[in-house]
C-alpha positions as CSV (number, residue, x, y, z in Angstrom):
1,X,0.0,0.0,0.0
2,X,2.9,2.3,1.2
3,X,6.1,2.5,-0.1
4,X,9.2,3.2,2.4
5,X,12.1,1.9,0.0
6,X,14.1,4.9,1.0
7,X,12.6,5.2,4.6
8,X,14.5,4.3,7.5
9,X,13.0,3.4,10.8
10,X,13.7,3.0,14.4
11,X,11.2,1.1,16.6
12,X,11.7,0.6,20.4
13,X,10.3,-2.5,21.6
14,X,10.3,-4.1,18.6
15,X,10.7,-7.6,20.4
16,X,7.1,-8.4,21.0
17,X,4.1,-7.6,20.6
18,X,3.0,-4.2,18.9
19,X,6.5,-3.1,18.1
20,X,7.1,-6.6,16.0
21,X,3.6,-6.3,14.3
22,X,5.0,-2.6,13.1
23,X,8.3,-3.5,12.1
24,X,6.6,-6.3,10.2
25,X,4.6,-3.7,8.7
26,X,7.2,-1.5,7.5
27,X,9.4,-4.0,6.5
28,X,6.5,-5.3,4.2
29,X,6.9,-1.8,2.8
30,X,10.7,-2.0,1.9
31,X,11.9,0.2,5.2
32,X,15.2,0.2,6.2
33,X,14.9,-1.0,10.4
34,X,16.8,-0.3,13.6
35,X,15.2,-3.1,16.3
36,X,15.9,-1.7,20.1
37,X,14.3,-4.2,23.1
38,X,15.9,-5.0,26.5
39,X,15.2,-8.7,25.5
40,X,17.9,-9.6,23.1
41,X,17.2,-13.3,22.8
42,X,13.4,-12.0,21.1
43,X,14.7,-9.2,19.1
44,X,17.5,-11.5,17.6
45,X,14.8,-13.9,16.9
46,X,12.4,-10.8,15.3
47,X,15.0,-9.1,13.8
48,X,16.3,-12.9,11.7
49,X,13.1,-13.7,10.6
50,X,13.1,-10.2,8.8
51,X,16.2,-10.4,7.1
52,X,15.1,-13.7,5.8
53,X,12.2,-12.3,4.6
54,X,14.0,-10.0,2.9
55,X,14.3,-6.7,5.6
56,X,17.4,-4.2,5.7
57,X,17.6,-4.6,9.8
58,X,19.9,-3.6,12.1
59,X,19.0,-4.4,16.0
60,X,20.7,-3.7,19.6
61,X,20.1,-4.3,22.8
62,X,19.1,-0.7,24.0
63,X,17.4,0.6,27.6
64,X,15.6,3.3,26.1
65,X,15.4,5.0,29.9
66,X,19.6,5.0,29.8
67,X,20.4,8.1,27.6
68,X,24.0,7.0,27.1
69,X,23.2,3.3,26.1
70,X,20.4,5.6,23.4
71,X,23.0,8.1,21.8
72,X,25.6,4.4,21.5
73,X,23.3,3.1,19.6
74,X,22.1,5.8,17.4
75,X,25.9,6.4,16.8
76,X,26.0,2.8,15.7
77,X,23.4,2.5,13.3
78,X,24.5,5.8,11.8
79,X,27.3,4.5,10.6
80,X,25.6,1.5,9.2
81,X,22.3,3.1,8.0
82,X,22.8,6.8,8.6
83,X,20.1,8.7,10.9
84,X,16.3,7.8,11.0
85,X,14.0,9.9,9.6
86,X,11.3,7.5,11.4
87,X,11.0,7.5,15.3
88,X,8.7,4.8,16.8
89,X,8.8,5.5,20.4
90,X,6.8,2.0,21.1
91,X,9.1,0.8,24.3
92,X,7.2,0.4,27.2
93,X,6.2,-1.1,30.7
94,X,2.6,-0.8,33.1
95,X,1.5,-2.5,36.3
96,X,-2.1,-2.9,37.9
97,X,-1.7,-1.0,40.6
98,X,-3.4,2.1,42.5
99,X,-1.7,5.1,44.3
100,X,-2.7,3.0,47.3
101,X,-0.5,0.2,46.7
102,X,2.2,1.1,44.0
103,X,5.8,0.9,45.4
104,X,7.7,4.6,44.8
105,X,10.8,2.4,42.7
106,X,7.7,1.2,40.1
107,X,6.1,4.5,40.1
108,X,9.7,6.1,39.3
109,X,10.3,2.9,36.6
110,X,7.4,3.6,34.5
111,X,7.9,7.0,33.8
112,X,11.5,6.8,32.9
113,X,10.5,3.7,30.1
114,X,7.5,5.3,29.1
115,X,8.4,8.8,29.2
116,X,12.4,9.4,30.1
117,X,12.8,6.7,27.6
118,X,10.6,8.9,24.7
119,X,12.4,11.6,25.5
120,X,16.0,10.4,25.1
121,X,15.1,8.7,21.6
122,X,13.6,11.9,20.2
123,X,16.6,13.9,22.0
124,X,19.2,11.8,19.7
125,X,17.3,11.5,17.0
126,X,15.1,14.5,16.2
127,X,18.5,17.1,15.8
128,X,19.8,15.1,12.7
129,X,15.6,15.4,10.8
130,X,16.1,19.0,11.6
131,X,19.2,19.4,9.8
132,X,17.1,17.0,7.3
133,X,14.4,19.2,7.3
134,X,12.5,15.8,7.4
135,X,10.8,13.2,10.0
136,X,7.8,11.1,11.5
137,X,7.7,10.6,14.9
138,X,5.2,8.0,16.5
139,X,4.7,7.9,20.1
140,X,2.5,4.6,21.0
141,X,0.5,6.0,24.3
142,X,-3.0,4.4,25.1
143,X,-6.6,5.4,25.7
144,X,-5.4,5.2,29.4
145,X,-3.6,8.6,28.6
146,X,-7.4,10.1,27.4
147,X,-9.3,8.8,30.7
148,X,-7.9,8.1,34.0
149,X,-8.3,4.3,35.1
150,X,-8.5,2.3,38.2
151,X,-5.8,0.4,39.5
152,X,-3.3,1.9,36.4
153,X,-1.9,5.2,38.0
154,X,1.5,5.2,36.7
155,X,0.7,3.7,33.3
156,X,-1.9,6.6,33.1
157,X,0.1,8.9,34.8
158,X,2.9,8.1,31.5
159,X,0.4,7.7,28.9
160,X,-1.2,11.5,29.8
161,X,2.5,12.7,29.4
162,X,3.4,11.0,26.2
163,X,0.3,12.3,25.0
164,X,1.2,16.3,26.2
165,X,5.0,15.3,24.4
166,X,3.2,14.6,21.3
167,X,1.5,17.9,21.1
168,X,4.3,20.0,22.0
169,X,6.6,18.4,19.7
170,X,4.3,18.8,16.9
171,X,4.5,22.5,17.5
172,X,7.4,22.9,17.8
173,X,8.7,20.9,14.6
174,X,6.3,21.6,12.2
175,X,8.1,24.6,11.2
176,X,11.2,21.8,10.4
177,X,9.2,19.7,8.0
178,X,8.3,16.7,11.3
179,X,5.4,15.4,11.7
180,X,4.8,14.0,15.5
181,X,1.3,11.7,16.3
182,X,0.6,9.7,18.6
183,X,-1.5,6.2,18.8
184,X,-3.6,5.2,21.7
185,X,-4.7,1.3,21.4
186,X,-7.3,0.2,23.1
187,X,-7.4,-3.5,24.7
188,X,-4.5,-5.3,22.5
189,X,-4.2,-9.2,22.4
190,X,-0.9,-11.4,21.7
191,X,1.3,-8.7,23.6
192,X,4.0,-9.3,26.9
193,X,1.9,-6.5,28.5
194,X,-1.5,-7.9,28.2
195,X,-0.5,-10.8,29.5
196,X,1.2,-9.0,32.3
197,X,-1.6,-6.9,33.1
198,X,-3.8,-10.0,32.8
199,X,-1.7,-12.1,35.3
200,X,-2.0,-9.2,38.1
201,X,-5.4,-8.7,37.4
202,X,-6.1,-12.5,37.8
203,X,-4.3,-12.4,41.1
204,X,-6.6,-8.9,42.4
205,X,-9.4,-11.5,42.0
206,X,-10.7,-9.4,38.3
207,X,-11.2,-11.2,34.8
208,X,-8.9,-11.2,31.9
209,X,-9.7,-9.0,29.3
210,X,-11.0,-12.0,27.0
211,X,-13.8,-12.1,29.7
212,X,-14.5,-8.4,29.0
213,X,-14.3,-8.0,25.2
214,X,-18.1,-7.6,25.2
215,X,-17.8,-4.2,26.6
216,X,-16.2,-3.5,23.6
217,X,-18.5,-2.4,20.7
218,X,-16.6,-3.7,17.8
219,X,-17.0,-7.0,19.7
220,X,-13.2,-8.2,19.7
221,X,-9.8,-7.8,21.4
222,X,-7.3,-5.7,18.5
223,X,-4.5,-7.0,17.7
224,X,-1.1,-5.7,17.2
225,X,-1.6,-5.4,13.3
226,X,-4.1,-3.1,14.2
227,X,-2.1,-0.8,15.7
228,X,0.7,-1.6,12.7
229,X,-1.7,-0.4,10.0
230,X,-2.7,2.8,11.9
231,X,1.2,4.1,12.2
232,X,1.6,2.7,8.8
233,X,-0.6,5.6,7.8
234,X,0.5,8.1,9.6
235,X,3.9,7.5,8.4
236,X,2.3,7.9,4.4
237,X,2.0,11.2,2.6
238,X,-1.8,10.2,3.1
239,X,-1.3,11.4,6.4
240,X,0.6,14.7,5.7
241,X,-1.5,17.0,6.7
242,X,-1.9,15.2,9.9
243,X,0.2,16.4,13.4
244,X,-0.2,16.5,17.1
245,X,-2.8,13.9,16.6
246,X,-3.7,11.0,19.3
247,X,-5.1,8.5,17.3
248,X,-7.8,5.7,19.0
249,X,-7.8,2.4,18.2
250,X,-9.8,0.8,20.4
251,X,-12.6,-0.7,18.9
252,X,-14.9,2.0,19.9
253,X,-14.3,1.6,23.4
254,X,-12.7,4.8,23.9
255,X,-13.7,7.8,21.3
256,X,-12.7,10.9,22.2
């Protein structure tokens, strides 16, 4: 549908889940990838079955919330691939857990993946797509950053602010030729983080989300393709008129 033959992507958290399904998707598309995940036994195994299909793919182990382990490997795929002009800020973490019982060492955690971590990609990368005078940046928040939730204050709490990074940004760089949106899935299936958040909320004695996928009016659970497609989009010149957006996908469960 797309083509990125001359497109060059990075996309944290590419080892499961979401970020896979979108580096899948722009690989599809003939993008040149950079792959960052903590889990380096996944990501190899991600990042092989792309270059046998085919992909230009370049991965590292990277903690996006350790600035200096995100400018070495920036400075490493440079040389290889030169600098992105895609930025998939998709690396993240959450915990069911209310102000009431989160531990101040998790609270502090998920704001430095979800947010810190944001941050110190688009302060590497985003200075080389000035000079370019070209870039997309994606930031995958979550209808949790639209509507506070029980039990979810520090995902919400990271969600809100990747959501107020997205909208800044996209002020500020418009005037350099960036683009900066922002997805917000809904209730995703086949991720490390649903079944995380399932597992806890199991153990608190609440159902899964398959038990609760009748809430949701499209009927179903998404799936990580369906986030894929959506940043596919944004990343197309179908979307160019598009910035400082927070896109739903959700199923119709969240629509505002």
């Amino acid at each position: 549908m797309y083509d990125y033959s001359n497109r060059h992507a990075l996309v944290t958290g590419a080892a499961h889940g979401i970020g896979r399904a979108i580096a899948n998707r722009l690989a599809g598309e003939g993008c040149t990838l950079t792959l960052w995940d903590l889990d380096e036994q996944a990501l190899t195994r991600t990042a092989s079955e792309l270059t046998e299909g085919g992909a230009n793919v370049s991965y590292r182990r990277v903690d996006v919330a350790n600035l200096a382990e995100v400018a070495d490997g920036h400075e490493a795929v440079a040389r290889k691939f030169g600098t992105p002009d895609i930025l998939v800020n998709n690396a993240g973490i959450g915990q069911v857990a209310s102000v009431l019982e989160i531990r101040p060492e998790d609270f502090e955690r998920t704001l430095r993946v979800n947010v810190t971590g944001a941050f110190n990609c688009c302060h590497v990368v985003v200075p080389q797509m000035v000079e370019k005078r070209r870039g997309s940046i994606i930031n995958i928040a979550s209808w949790f950053g639209k509507s506070g939730r029980p039990a979810s204050l520090a995902y919400c709490a990271s969600k809100f602010a990747l959501i107020g990074m997205t909208q800044s940004m996209a002020i500020d760089l418009a005037v350099h030729g960036i683009r900066v949106n922002a997805v917000c899935p809904g209730t995703i299936a086949n991720t490390q983080m649903r079944a995380d958040a399932d597992a806890q909320a199991v153990a608190r004695g609440l159902p899964p989300a398959s038990e609760r996928k009748h809430q949701i009016p499209l009927g179903r659970l998404g799936e990580p393709d369906d986030v894929a497609n959506v940043v596919a989009f944004l990343l197309s010149g179908e979307a160019s008129y598009m910035t400082g957006q927070s896109i739903n996908v959700t199923g119709g469960l969240w629509m505002n």
